[in-house]
N, C-alpha and C positions, 0 to 999 in steps of 0.2 A: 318489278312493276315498271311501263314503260313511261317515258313522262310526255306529255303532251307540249309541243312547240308548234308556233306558228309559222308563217312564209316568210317573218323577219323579226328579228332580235337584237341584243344587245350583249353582247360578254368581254371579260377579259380576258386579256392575256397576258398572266404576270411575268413571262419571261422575256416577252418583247417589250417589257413596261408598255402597253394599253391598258385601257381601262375604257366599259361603256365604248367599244368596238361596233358599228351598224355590219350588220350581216343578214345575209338573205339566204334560206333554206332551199338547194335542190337534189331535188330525188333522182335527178335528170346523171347527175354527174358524181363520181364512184368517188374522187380526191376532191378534198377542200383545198381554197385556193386564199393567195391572201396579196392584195396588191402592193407589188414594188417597186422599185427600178435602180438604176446601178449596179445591176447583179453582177457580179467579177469570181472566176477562180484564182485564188493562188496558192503559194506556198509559203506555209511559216514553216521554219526550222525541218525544211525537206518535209511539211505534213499535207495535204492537200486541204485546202479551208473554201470556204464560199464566204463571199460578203455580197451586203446587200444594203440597202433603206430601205424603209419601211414609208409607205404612203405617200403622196402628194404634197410639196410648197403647201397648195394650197387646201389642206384637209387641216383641221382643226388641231388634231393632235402629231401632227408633221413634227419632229422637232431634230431632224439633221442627222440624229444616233446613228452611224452603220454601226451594221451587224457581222459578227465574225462568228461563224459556227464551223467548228469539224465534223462533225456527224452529219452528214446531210447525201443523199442519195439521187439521182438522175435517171429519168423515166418517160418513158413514150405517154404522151398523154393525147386526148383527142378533146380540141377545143371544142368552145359552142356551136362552131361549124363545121365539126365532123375532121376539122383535118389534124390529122397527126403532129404534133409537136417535141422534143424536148424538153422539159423542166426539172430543175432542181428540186428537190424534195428534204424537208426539216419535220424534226418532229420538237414539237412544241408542247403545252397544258393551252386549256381551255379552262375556265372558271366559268361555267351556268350552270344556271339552278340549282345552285348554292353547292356545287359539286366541282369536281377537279380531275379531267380526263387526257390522257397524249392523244395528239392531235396530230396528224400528216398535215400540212401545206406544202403547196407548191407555189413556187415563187412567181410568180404571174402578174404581167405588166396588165394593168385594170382601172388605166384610168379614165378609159369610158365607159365605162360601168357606175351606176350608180352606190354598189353597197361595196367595199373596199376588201372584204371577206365574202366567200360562198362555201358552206358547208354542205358537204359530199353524202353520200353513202353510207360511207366508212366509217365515220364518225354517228352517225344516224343507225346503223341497222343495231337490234336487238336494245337499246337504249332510248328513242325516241318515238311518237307518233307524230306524224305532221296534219296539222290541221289548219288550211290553208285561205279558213277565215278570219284564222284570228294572227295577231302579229306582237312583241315584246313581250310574253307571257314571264320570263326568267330578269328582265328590265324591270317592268312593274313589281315583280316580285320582292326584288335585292332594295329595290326605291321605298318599299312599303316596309321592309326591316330594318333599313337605315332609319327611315323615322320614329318606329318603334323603339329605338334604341334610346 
């Protein structure tokens, strides 16, 4: 059964330590995206790694951590305006609605964007509907079982 998501939500992401992440739903775009900046290749012990930070100074849950991952993959992508780019590509978990799925991001400077994550396709087909009047449906949800607890 597919679960119903709105045009914006809230999830974690326990391997990037987030928690209550704002993210915006498009159907428009095939790869989730997650904003960063710092992005660097190098080498550890002759391995090829990606490093990264994770969000903006000034975002709320900003808190300096670079990222060092070896698995990660680089990919033509084609931004909001059509033009072709390279990004690096991580696979990740996602925790909504009360689930836990791997996730592609691409590393993507976004900090004129307002929602810090955009969730693709990818992650979307055969798992979700979008219905794009309603918005935190997996937010409200995890907030209404924490207080039940």
């Amino acid at each position: 059964m597919k679960i119903i998501i709105g045009r914006i939500d809230k999830a974690d992401f326990p391997e990037l330590l987030l928690n209550d992440i704002a993210l915006k739903v498009d159907t428009g775009a095939y790869t989730s995206s997650i904003h960063c900046h710092e992005i660097t290749e190098c080498s550890i012990n002759g391995i090829n790694h990606i490093k990264f930070k994770l969000l903006d100074p000034s975002h709320l849950n900003y808190n300096e951590k670079e990222f060092v991952v070896k698995n990660y993959n680089r990919k033509r992508i084609k931004n909001s305006f059509g033009k072709s780019e390279y990004r690096y590509i991580i696979k990740t978990l996602i925790h909504i609605f009360n689930n836990t799925y791997e996730i592609e991001l691409s590393l993507s400077e976004r900090s004129e964007m307002k929602y810090p994550i955009l969730i693709g396709r990818k992650l979307l087909n055969g798992k979700f509907i979008v219905d794009t009047t309603k918005s935190n449906i997996s937010f409200k949800q995890k907030s209404k079982n924490s207080q039940s607890k």
